[in-house]
C-alpha positions in Angstrom: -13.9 23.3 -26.3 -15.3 22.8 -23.3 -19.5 20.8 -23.6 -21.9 22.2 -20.9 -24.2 19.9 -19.8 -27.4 22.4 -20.4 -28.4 22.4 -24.1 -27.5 26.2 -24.8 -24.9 28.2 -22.9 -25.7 31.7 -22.6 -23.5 32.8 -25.7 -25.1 29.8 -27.9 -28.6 30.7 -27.0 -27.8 34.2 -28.0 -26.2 33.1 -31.3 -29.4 30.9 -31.6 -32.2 33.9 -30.8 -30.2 36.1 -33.4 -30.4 33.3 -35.8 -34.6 32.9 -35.5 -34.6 36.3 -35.6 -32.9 36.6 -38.5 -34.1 33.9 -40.1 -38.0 33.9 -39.0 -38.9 38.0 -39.0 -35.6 40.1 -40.6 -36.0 38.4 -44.2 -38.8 37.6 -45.0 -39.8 41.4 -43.6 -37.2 43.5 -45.9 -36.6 40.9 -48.9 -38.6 40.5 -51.9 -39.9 37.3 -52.9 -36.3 36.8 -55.1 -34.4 37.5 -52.8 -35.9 35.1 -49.8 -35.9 32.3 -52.8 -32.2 33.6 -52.9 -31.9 32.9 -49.0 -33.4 29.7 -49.1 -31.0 28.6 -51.8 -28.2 29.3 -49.6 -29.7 27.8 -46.8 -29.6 24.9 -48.3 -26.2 24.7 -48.2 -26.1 24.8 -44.3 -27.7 21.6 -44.1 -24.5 20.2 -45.3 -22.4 22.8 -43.5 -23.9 21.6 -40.2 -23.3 17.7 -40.9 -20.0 18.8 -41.7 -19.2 20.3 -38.0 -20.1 16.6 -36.7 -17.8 15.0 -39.3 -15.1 17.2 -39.4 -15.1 19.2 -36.7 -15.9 17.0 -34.0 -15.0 13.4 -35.6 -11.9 14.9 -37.3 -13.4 13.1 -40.7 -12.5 15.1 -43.4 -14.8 14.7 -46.1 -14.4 16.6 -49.7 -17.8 14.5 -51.6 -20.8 15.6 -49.4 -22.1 16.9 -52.7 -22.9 12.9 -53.4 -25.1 13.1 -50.6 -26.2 16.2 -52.0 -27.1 15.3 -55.3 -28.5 11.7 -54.5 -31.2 13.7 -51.9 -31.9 16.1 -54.4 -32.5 13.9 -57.4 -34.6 11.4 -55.2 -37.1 14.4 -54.6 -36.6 15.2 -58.7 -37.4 12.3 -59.3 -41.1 12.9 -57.7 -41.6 15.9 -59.1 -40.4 14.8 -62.3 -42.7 11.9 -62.3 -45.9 14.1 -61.0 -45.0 16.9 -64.3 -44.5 13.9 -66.4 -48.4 12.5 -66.4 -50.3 11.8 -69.9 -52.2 15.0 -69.5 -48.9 17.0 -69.6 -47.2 14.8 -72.4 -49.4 14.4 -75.0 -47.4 15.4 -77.6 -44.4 12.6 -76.9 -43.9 9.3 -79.3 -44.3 7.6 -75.4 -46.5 9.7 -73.1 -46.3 9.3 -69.3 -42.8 9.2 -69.2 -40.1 11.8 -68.4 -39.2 14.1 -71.6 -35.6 13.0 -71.8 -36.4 9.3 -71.8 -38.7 10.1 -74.5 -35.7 11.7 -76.3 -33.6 9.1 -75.9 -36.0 6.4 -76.9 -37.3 4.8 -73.4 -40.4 3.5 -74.2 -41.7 2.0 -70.3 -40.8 3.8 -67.0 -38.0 2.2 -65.6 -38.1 -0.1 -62.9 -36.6 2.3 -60.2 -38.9 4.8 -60.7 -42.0 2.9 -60.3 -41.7 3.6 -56.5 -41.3 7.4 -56.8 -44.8 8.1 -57.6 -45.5 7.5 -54.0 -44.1 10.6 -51.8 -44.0 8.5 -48.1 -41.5 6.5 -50.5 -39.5 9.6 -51.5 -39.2 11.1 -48.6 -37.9 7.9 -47.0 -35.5 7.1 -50.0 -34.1 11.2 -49.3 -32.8 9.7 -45.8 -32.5 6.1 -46.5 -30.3 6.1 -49.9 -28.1 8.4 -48.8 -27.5 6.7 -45.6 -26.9 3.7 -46.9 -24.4 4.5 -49.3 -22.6 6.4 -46.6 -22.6 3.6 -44.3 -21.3 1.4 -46.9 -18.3 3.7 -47.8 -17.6 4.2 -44.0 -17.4 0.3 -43.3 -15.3 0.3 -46.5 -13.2 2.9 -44.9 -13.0 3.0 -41.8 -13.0 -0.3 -40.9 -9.7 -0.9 -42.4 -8.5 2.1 -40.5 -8.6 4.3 -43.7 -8.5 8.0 -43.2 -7.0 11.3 -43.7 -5.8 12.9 -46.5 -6.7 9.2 -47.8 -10.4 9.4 -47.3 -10.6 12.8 -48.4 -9.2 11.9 -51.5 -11.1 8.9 -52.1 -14.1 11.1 -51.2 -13.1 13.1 -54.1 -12.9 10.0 -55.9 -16.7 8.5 -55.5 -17.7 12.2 -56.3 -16.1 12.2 -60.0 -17.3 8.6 -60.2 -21.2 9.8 -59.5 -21.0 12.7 -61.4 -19.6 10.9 -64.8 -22.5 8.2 -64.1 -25.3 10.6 -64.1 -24.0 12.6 -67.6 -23.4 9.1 -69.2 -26.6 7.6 -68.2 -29.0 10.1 -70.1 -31.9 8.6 -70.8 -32.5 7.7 -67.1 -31.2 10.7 -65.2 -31.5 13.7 -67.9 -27.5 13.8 -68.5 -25.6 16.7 -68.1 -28.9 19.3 -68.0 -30.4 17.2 -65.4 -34.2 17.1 -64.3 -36.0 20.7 -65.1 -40.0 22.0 -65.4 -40.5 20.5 -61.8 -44.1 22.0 -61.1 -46.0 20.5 -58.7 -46.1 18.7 -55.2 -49.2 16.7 -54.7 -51.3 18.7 -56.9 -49.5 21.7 -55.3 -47.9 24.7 -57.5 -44.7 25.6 -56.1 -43.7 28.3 -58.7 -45.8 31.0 -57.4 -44.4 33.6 -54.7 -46.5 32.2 -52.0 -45.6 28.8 -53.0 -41.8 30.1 -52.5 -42.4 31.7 -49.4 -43.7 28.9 -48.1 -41.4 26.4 -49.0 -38.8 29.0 -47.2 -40.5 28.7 -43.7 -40.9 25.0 -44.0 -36.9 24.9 -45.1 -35.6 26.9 -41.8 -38.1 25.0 -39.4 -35.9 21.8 -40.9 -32.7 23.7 -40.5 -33.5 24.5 -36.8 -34.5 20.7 -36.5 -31.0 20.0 -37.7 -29.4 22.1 -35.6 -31.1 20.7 -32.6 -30.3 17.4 -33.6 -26.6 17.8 -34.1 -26.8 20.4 -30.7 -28.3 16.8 -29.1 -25.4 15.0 -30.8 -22.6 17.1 -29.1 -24.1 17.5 -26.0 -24.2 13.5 -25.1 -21.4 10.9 -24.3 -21.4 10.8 -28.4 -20.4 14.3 -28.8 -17.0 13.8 -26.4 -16.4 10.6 -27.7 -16.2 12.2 -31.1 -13.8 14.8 -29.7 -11.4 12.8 -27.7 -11.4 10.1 -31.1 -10.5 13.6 -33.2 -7.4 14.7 -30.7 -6.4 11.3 -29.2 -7.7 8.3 -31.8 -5.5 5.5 -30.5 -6.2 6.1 -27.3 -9.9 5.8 -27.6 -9.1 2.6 -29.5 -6.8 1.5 -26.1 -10.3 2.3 -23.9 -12.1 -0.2 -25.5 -14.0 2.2 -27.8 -14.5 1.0 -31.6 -13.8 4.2 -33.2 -14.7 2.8 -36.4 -18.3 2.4 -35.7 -18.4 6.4 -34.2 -16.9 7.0 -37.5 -19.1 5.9 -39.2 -21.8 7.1 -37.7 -21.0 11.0 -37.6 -20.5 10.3 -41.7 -23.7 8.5 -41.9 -25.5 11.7 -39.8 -23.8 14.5 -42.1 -24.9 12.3 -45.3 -27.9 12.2 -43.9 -28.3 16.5 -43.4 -26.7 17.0 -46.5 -29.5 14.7 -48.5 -32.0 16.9 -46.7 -30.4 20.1 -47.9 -30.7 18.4 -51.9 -34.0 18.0 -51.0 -35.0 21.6 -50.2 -32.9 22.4 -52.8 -35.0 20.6 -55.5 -38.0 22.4 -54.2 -37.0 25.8 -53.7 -34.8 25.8 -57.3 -37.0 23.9 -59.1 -34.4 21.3 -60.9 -31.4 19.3 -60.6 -28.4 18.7 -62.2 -25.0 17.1 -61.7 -23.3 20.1 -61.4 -24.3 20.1 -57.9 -22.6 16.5 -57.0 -19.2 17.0 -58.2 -15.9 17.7 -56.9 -16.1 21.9 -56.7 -19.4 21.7 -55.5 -18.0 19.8 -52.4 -14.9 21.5 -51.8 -17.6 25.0 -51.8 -19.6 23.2 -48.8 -16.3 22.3 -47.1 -15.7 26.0 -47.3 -18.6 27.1 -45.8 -17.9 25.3 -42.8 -14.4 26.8 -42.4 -15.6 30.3 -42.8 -18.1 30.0 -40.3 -15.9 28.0 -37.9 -15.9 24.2 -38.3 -16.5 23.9 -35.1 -19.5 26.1 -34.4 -22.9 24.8 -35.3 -24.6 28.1 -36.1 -21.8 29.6 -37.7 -21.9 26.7 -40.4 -25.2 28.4 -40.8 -24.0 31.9 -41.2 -20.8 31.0 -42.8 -22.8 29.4 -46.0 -24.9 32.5 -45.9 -22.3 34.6 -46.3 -20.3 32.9 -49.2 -22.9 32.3 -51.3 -23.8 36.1 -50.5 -20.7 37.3 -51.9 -20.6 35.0 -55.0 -24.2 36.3 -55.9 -23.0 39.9 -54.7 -20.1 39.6 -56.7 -21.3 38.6 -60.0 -23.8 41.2 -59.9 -21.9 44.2 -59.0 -19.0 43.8 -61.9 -20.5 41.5 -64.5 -18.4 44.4 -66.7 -15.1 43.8 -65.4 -15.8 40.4 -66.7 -16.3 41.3 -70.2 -13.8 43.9 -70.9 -10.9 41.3 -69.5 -12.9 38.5 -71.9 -13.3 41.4 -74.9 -9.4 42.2 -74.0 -8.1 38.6 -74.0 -9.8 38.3 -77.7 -8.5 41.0 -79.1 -4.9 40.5 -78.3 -5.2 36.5 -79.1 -6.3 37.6 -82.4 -3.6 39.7 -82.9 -1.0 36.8 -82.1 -2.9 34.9 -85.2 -2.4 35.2 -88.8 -4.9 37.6 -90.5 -4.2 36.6 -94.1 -2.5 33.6 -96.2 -0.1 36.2 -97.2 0.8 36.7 -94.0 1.3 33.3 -92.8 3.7 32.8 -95.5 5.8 35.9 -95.1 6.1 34.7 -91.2 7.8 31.2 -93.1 9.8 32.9 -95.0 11.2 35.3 -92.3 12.3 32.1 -90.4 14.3 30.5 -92.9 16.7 33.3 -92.1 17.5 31.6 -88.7 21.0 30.1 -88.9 19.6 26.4 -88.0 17.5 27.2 -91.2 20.3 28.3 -93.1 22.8 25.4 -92.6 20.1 22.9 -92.9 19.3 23.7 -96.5 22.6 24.3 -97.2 23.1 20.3 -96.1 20.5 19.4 -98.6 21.7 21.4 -101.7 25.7 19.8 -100.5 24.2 16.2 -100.7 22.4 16.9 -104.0 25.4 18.2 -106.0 27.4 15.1 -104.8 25.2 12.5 -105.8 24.6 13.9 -109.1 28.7 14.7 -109.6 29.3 10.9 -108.3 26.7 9.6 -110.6 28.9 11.5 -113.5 32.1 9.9 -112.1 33.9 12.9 -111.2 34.0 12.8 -107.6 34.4 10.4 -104.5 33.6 12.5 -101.3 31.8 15.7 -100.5 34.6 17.5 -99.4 35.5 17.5 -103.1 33.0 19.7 -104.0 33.9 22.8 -101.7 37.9 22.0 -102.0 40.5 24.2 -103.5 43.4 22.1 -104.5 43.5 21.0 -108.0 40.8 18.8 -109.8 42.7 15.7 -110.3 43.7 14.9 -106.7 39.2 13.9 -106.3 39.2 12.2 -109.5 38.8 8.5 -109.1 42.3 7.8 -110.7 44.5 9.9 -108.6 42.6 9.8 -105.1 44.7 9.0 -102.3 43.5 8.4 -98.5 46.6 10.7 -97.4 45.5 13.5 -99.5 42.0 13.1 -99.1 42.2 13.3 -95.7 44.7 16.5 -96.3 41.6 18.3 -98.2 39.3 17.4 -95.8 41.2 19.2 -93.1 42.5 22.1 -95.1 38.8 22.6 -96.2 36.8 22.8 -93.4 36.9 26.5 -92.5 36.2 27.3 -96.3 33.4 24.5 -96.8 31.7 26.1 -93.4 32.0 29.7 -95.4 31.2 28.3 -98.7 27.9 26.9 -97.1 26.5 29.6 -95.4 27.0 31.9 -98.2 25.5 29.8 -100.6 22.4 29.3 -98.3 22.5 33.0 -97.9 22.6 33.4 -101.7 19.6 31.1 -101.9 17.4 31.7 -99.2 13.9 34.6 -99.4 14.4 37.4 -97.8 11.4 39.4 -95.7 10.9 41.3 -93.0 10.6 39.5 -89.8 7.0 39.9 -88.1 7.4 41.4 -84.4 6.2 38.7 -82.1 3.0 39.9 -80.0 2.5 38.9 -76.3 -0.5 38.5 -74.0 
């Protein structure tokens, strides 16, 4: 891809009037108030699309956790809002009021320490950047540093993402677990659950997205920007040029951290909670998605591309929400056909599988071993093969037994002693009919 040295070329600056257009007069013109709250969801999810085009696209950094950076921006902002719906007015009726419900639950009598600083919102909105940034920059020198990357750093992406996610749910009483931070109401005194709160809020979001996209449009456009490419196509030679490709590294992760903590953010505000099901690993891969459906090279189409997706999901799921439940309804049904209805039942299926030949000679085995010991107990008989044998009594007696003719009977009786045994286990055994098996 070729960089021009103006800020737009003539096909960008289209792509970026359509995108205004769309964004600032289309939308928020023809959709309800649902629907733009809808929108501003899934514009969320750009923010993290476009720090992906710098990581991935341009610095060749593959990264499968940005839903860490994600989660950490949108609980930070939770975590205000939590703490402003949380005053004594509002939680009179806990054991420990002034606190957040699920600390009350899980017996926290003080605010933590960590919180303390969330009350003030020049704080949070610092600690949305900052934290995330941070921890970025700590996983990058960590990474990259020791030359770490790939398929390696994707995976170990993955890694940190399971690792945050399984810290949240287990510490309960100081995130909210697995239902995470709900009933956020207010911002400074402000309602933001009415419609004009929402709308609102959905301007505010795309003048940030726009900021974003100017940012990372700035980002391409300098000595950065080719520096990124030429480290994504040719890394050792960078190196060999007496570029540390480490440090860009890191940096184009720190920057999409950074967008993506922005995007929790808005995503707090607009949704109204937070959970971990937003940090994990199929969250991330989702975001990674909407960067390669919109082109992960292509700053507005990480735009479009995570409209679109998330489009079709909601599209999707409301269009055949049947289909689902007749394939659920039809999956029951034939599982509980493959089950036993009745005790009766279950039994009968027992008995029709001791007719199975493995059965068969098995219990014929055990009724053999039992008629020998109690015959040898009685003194009448030294080996089984006495008890299926033809020849006359007194050659298994214990006074006349020979090894020659002992090992005579053993070989002239093993065709009958096979016969002998499967008719007597056929004799013994239940008969019933055999169940037809059921597939699904």
């Amino acid at each position: 891809m070729i960089i021009n040295s103006r800020f737009f070329n003539r096909s960008e600056l289209m792509g970026f009037i359509v995108l205004a257009a769309v964004l600032f007069v289309i939308l928020p013109l023809t959709l309800d108030v649902f629907r733009l709250n809808l929108v501003a969801k899934y514009l969320t999810y750009a923010f993290v699309a476009i720090g992906l085009v710098l990581c991935w696209g341009y610095g060749g950094i593959l990264s499968l956790g940005q839903g860490v950076f994600f989660g950490l921006g949108g609980y930070c902002m939770a975590m205000f809002l939590k703490l402003e719906a949380s005053s004594v007015e509002n939680t009179k009726i806990q054991s420990t009021p002034g606190i957040p419900d699920f600390m009350d639950w899980n017996q926290i009598t003080a605010l933590p320490f960590f919180w303390q600083p969330f009350h003030s919102l020049t704080f949070t909105i610092l600690a949305i950047i900052l934290v995330p940034g941070l921890f970025a920059l700590i996983i990058g020198t960590a990474m990259f540093k020791r030359r770490v990357g790939g398929t390696y750093f994707a995976i170990i992406t993955q890694a940190v993402a399971a690792i945050l996610t399984i810290l949240i749910v287990g510490q309960q009483g100081y995130t909210g677990g697995i239902n995470g931070m709900t009933d956020l109401r207010t911002l400074k005194g402000w309602d933001i659950r009415p419609d004009h709160a929402k709308i609102i809020l959905y301007f505010v979001e795309v003048v940030l997205l726009f900021a974003c996209i100017g940012i990372a449009q700035f980002i391409r456009l300098t000595k950065l920007g080719r520096i990124l490419v030429a480290m994504r196509e040719q890394e050792d030679r960078v190196r060999f040029s007496g570029y540390s490709v480490a440090n860009f590294k890191i940096f184009a992760f720190c920057m999409a951290a950074i967008f993506a903590a922005i995007g929790g953010a808005m995503f707090a505000l607009n949704v109204g909670f937070m959970s971990p099901s937003f940090v994990g690993i199929v969250p991330s891969i989702e975001m990674v998605i909407y960067t390669a459906v919109g082109g992960r090279m292509s700053i507005f189409g990480a735009v479009w591309g995570a409209i679109l997706v998330n489009f079709a999901k909601t599209s999707l799921s409301e269009s055949f929400p049947q289909l689902l439940v007749v394939r659920s309804r039809r999956a029951v049904h034939r599982g509980r056909a493959c089950l036993p209805q009745r005790p009766v039942r279950a039994v009968g299926r027992l008995r029709a599988a001791a007719h199975r030949p493995a059965v068969r000679l098995a219990q014929a085995e055990v009724w053999l071993d039992r008629q020998f010991r109690r015959r040898r107990r009685a003194g009448g008989v030294r080996r089984r093969s006495c008890l299926l044998d033809t020849s006359p009594r007194t050659s298994c007696s214990r006074s006349q037994a020979s090894p020659s003719r002992s090992t005579d009977s053993r070989r002239s009786t093993t065709s009958p002693s096979m016969s002998r045994r499967t008719r007597s286990a056929s004799s013994s055994a239940p008969t019933a009919p055999a169940r037809p098996r059921c597939s699904i």
